[in-house]
C-alpha positions as CSV (number, residue, x, y, z in Angstrom):
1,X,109.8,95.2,180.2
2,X,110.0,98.3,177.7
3,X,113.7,99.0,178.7
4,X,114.6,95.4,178.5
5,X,113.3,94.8,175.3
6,X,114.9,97.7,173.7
7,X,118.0,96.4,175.5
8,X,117.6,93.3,173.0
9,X,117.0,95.0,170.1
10,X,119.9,96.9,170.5
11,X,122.4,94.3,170.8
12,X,120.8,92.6,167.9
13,X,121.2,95.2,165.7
14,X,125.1,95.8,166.8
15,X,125.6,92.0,166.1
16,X,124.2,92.7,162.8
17,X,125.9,96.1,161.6
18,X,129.4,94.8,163.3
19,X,130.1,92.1,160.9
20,X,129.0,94.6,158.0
21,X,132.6,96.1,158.6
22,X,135.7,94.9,156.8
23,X,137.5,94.8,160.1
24,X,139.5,91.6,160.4
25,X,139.7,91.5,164.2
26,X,138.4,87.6,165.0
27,X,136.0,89.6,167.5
28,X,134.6,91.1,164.5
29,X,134.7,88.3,161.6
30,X,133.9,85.6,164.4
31,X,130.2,87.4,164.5
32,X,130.3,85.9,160.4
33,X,129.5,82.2,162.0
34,X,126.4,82.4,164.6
35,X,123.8,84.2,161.1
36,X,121.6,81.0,162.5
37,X,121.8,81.5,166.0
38,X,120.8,85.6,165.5
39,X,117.9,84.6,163.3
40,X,116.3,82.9,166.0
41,X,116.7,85.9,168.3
42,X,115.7,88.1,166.4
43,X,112.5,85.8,166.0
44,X,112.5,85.7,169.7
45,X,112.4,89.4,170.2
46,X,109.8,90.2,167.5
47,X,107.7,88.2,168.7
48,X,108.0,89.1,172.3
49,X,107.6,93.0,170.8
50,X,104.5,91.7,169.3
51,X,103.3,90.3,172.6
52,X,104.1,92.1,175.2
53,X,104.0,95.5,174.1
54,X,101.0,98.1,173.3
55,X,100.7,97.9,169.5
56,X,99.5,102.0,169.3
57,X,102.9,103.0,170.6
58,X,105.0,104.0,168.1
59,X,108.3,102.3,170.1
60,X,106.0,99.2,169.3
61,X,106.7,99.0,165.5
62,X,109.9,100.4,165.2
63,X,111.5,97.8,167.2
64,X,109.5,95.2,165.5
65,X,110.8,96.8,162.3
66,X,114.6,96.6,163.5
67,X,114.2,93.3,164.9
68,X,112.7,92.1,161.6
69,X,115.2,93.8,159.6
70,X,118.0,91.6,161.2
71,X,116.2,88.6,161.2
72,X,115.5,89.5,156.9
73,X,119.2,90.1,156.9
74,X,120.4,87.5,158.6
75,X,118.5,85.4,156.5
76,X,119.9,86.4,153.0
77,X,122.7,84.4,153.9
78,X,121.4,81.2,155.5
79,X,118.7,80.4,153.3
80,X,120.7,79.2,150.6
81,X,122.0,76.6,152.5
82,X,118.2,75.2,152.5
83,X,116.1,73.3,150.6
84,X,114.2,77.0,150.5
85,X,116.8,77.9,147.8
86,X,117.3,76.1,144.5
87,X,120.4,74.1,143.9
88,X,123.7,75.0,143.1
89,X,124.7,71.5,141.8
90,X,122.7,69.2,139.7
91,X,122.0,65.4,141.2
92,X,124.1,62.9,139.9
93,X,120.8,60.8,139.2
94,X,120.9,56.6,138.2
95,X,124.1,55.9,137.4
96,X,125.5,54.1,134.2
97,X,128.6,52.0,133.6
98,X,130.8,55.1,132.5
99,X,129.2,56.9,135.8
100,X,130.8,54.7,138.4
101,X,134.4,54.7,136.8
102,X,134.1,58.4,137.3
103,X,132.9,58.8,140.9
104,X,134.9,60.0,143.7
105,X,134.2,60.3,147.2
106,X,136.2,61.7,149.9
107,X,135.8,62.1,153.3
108,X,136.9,64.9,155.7
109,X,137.6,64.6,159.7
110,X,138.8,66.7,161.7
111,X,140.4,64.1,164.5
112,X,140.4,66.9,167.4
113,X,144.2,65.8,168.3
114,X,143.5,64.8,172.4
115,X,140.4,62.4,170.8
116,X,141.7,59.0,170.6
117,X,139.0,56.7,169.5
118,X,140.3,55.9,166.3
119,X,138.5,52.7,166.0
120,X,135.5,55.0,165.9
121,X,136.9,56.8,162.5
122,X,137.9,53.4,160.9
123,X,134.9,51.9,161.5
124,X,133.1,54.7,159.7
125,X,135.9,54.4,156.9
126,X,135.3,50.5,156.5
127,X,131.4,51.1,156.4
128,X,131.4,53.9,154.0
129,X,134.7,53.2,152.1
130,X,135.1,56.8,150.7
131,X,137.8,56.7,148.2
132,X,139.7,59.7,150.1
133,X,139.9,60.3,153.6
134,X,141.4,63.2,154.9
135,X,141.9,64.2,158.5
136,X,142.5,67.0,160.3
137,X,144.4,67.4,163.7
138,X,145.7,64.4,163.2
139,X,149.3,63.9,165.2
140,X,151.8,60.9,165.1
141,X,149.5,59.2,167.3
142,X,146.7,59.3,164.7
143,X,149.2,58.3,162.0
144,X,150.1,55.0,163.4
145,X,146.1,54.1,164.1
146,X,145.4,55.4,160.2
147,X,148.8,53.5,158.9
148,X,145.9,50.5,159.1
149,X,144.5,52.0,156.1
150,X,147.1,51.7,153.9
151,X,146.2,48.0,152.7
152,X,143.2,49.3,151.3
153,X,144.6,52.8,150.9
154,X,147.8,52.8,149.7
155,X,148.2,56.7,148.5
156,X,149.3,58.8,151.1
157,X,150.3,62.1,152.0
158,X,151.4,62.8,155.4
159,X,152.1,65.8,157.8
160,X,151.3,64.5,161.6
161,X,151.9,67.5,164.1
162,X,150.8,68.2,167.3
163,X,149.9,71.7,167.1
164,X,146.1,71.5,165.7
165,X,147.1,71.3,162.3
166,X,148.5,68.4,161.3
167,X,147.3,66.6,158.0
168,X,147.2,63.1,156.5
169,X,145.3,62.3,153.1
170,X,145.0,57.8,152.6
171,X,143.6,57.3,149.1
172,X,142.8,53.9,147.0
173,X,143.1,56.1,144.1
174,X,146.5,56.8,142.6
175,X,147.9,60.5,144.3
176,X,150.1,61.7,141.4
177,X,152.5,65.1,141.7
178,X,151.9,65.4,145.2
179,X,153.1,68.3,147.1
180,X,152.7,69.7,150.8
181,X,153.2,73.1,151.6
182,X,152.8,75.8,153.9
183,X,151.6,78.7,151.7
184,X,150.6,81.3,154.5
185,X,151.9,80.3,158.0
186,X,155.0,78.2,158.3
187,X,153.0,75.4,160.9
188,X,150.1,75.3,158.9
189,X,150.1,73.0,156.0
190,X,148.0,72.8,152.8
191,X,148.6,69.1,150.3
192,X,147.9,69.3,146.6
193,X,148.2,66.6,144.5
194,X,145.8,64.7,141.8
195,X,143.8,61.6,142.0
196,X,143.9,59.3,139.0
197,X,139.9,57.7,138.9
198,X,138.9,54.2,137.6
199,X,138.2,56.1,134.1
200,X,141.6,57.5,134.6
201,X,140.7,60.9,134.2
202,X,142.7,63.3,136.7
203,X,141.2,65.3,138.9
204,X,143.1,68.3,141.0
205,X,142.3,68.0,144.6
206,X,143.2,70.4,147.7
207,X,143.0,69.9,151.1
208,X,143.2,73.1,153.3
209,X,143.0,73.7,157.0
210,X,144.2,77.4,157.7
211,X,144.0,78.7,161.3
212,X,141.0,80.6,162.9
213,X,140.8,84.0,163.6
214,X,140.9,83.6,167.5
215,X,142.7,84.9,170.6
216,X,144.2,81.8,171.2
217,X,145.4,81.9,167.1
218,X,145.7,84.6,165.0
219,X,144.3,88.1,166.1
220,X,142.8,88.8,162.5
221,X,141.1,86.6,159.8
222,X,144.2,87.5,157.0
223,X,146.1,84.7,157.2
224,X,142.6,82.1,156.7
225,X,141.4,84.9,154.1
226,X,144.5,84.8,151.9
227,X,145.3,80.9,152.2
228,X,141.7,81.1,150.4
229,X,142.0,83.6,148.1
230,X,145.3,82.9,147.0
231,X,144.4,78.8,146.6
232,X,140.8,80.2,144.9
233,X,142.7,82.3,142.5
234,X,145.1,79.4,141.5
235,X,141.8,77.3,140.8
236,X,140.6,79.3,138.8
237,X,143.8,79.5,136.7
238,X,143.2,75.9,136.2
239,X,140.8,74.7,134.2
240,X,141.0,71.5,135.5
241,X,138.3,69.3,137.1
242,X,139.0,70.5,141.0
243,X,138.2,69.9,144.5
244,X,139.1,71.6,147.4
245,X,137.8,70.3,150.6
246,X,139.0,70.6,154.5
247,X,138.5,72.7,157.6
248,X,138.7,76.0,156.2
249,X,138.1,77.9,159.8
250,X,134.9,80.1,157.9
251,X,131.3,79.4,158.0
252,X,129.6,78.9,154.2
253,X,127.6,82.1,154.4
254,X,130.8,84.2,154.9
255,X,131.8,86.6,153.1
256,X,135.2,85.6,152.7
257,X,134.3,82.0,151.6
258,X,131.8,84.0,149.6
259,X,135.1,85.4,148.3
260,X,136.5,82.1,147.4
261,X,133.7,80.7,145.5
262,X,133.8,84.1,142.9
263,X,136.9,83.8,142.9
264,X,137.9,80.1,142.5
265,X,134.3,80.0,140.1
266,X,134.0,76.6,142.3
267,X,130.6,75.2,143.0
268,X,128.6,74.4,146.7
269,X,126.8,71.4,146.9
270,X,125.1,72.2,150.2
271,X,123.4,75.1,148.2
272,X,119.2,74.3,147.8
273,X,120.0,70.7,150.1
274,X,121.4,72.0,153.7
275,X,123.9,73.7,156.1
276,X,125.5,69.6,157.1
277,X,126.6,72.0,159.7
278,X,130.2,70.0,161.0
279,X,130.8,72.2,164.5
280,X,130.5,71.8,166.9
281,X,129.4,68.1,167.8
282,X,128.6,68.4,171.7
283,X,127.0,71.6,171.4
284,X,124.0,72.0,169.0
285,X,123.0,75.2,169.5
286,X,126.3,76.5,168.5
287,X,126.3,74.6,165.1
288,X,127.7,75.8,162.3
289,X,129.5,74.3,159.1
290,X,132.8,74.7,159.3
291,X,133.9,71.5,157.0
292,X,133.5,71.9,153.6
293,X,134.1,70.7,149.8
294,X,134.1,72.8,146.5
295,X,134.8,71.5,143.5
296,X,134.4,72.3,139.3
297,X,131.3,73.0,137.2
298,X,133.0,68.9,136.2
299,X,130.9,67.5,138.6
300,X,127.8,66.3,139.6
301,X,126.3,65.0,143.2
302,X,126.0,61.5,144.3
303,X,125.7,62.1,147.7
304,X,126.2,64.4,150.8
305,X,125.9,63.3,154.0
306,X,127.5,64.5,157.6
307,X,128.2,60.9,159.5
308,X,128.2,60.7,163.3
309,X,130.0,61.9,166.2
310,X,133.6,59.4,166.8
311,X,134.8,61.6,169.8
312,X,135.7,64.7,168.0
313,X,134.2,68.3,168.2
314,X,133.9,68.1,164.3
315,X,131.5,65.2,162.5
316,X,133.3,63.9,159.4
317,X,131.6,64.9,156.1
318,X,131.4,62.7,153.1
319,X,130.5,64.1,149.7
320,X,130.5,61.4,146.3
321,X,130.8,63.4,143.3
322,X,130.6,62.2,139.6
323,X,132.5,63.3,136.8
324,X,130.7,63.8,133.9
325,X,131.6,65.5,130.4
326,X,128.1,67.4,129.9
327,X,127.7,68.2,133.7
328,X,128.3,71.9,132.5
329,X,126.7,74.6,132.5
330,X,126.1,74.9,136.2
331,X,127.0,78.5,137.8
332,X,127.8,79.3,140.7
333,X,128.8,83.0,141.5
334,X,130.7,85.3,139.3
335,X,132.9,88.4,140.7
336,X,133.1,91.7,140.0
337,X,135.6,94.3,140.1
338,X,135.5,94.9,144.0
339,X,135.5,91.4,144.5
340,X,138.9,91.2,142.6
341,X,140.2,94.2,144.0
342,X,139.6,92.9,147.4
343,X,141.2,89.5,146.8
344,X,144.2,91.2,146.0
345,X,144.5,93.2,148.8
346,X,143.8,90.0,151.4
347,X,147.1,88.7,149.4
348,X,148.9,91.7,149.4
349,X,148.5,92.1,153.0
350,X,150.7,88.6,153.5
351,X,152.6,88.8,150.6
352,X,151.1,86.1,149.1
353,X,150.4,85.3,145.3
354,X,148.4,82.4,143.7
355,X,151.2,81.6,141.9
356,X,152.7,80.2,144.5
357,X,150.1,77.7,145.1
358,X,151.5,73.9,143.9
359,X,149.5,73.0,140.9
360,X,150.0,69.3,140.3
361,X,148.2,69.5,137.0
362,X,151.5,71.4,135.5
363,X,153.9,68.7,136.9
364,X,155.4,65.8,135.4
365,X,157.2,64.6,138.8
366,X,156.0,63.8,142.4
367,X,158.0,65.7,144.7
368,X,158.9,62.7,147.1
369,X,155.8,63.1,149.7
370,X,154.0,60.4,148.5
371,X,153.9,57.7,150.5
């Protein structure tokens, strides 16, 4: 029993020191996602410490104390994403006239390419009626099911490919200077472009999905963490009322989205409300959120929900945001000098820069994507 549990605290404290590292490996940063998962463990084992072990031995309380110092640990970074925390973003409250000309809501799904019940996406599309869907994985296949959008959704951007990454944004909003690129890896593409609201004020919106650190990927986490930095860094350049939103391959409590939000100066609206944890669908005890949407200090919440399953291993998340001129201040997470230092060096290490990051609110044409 003694050996066993010491066995368990061991492990727990190597899953918790490991990650501590700024070791890209996807070994190492792919011990980032399960903070949930080695909370409840290290419940587990302090409480079987507590029970099954003579309390006058000192091997008793130290691991109790190690056990508890991981679950403390581990907790830092998921309790924000709780409604333990306060929140990040201020409710959008009754709305007015003005309000409603100056909502947006998109939608993000990741398809899962092999999944083909797209009458299970549309359906959710028709009952929600988001003003932006994006999709993720999505292949030529799902472009012909989604090309029934385009009555309703007339702005589009589209990328299908069947390599996991493909990309197709349908809007009812207008999609003005549009551009698709591949900033990091040439398969893997990012689209940029701004949507014109009711009010018609502009708003810049990104839609991301760079790949996984993973053996079946990319052996290290640089290419995801300078795809991020590199679009972060361009945000923040801005000024402009901004979203960016997609599968960025990184849980919320990581430091390298972490990264992103200093350094982009975007907002979370899961902070103080929940983790709408997006992945994986058929598996809840490996649950994380891996779909998400940052936007300006411009906005205010409406609504965030994560909708049901439609055959993929992601659920589709819809956020409704509001644009409103006294929405500011709300503050998010400022950097510091390492923070900076260290965005520079994830871009440096694929010779990246933000300025190469399409900013559609500097352009005066489209670039011929739209659709």
């Amino acid at each position: 029993m003694l050996v066993g549990l010491w066995v368990a605290v061991a492990t727990l404290l190597l899953l918790t020191l490991i990650p501590l590292s700024r070791i890209e490996a996807w070994w190492v940063r792919g011990l980032d996602f399960p903070r949930l998962q080695l909370s409840c463990l290290a419940l587990i084992v302090a409480l079987a410490v507590l029970g099954l072990l003579d309390r006058e031995q000192p091997s008793t309380w130290i691991m109790l104390t190690l056990s508890l110092a991981c679950l403390c640990y581990h907790a830092l970074w998921i309790v924000p994403y709780t409604p333990l925390h306060s929140k990040e973003v201020r409710a959008a409250g009754a709305l007015s006239e003005k309000d409603r000309a100056q909502r947006i809501a998109i939608m993000t799904a990741n398809v899962l390419t092999p999944n083909r019940n797209a009458e299970g996406l549309l359906a959710m599309v028709a009952h929600h009626r988001p003003d932006v869907l994006v999709t993720l994985e999505s292949d030529d296949w799902w472009q012909k099911q989604l090309d029934a959008l385009e009555p309703e959704y007339p702005y589009t951007i589209k990328c299908p490919q069947d390599n996991l990454y493909g990309m197709h944004v349908y809007s009812r909003y207008p999609l003005k200077n549009a551009a698709l690129q591949f900033l990091v890896e040439e398969d893997v593409p990012s689209m940029h472009a701004e949507a014109v609201l009711p009010s018609g004020r502009r708003v810049v919106l990104h839609f991301l999905h760079p790949a996984p650190p993973s053996p079946s990927e990319n052996e290290t986490s640089s290419e995801r963490d300078a795809e991020l930095v590199m679009v972060g860094r361009s945000v923040a350049k801005s000024g402009a009322p901004a979203i960016v939103t997609g599968d960025l391959n990184d849980v919320a409590w990581s430091a390298t989205t972490r990264l992103f939000r200093k350094v982009s100066g975007l907002l979370d609206p899961r902070i103080g409300r929940g983790m709408f944890n997006s992945f994986h669908a058929d598996y809840p005890f490996i649950r994380w959120p891996l779909d998400h949407l940052f936007h300006s200090d411009d906005f205010v919440l409406e609504n965030i929900q994560r909708l049901s399953s439609f055959g993929s291993d992601h659920f589709p998340v819809l956020v409704r945001l509001v644009y409103r001129e006294r929405a500011k201040p709300q503050e998010g997470i400022e950097p510091d000098t390492e923070d900076r230092q260290l965005a520079q060096e994830k871009m440096e290490d694929e010779a990246v820069s933000p300025g190469e990051v399409h900013r559609p609110e500097l352009s005066l044409l489209a670039t011929g994507v739209l659709g």
